[in-house]
N, C-alpha and C positions, 0 to 999 in steps of 0.2 A: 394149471388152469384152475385147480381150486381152491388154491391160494390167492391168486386176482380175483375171482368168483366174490370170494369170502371179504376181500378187502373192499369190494364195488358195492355187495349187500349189506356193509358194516357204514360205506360213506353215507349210500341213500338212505337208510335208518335213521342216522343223524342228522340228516337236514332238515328233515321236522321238528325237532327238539331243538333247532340250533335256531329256525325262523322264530319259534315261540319266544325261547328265550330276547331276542333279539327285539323283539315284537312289545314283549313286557319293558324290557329295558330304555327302551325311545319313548315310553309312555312313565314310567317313571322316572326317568332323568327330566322330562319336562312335567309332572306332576310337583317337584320338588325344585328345579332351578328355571324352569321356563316363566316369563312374562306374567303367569297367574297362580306360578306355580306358590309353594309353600313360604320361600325365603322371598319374594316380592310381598307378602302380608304385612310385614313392618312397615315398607312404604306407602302403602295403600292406605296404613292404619295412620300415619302419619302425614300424608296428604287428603284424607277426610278429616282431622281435628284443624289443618289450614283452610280447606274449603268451606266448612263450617263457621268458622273465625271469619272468614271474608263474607258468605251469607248474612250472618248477623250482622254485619258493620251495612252493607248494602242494602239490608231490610230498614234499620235508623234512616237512614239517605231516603229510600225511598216513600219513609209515612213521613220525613223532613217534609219534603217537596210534592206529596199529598195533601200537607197543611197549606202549605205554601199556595197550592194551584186553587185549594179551596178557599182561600184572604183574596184571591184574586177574580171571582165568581163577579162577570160583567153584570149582572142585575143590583148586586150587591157587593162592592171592592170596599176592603179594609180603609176607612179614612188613612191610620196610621203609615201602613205600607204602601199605598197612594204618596203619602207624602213623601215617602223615604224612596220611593224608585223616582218621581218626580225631581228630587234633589240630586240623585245619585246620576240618575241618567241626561238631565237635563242641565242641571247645574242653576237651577233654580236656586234665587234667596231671595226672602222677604228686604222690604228698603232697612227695618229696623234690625237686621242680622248681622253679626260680621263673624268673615268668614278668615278663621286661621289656617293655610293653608299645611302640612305634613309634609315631611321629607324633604 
């Protein structure tokens, strides 16, 4: 009996040292290989200089078509770009124009 005794006080002992460790290690496996972990930074750093890359191309686009919506100001419309959506969308020509037709 005091050798089962001894074996049963030597298990329960260790299963707190065995949770802990157990406990640290699920928190360090995913500190270093999980989702956010350590070896996902290269992609993150790599997909922020793309995201970046497409902000600046989309910010262009958008003061493009800032200018664009300001030429087009109904108190005040651009003669010029009047004329070129007039022709483009209408297919407007003057009698003295001739018209080469593309493609």
């Amino acid at each position: 009996m005091g050798r089962n005794g001894s074996l049963l006080n030597m298990a329960r002992s260790a299963v707190v040292p065995a949770l802990c460790v157990a406990f640290i290690g699920y928190f360090a496996y995913h500190a270093i290989i999980g989702p956010s972990g350590l070896l996902a930074w290269g992609g993150y750093t790599a997909e922020r200089t793309e995201l970046e890359t497409r902000l600046a191309h989309l910010d262009g686009e958008r003061k493009k078509l800032e200018q664009r919506a300001r030429l087009l100001n109904p108190r005040k419309v651009d003669p010029d770009l009047a004329d070129e959506l007039v022709r483009k969308n209408l297919g407007v020509v003057r009698p003295d124009e001739v018209v080469i037709p593309l493609g």
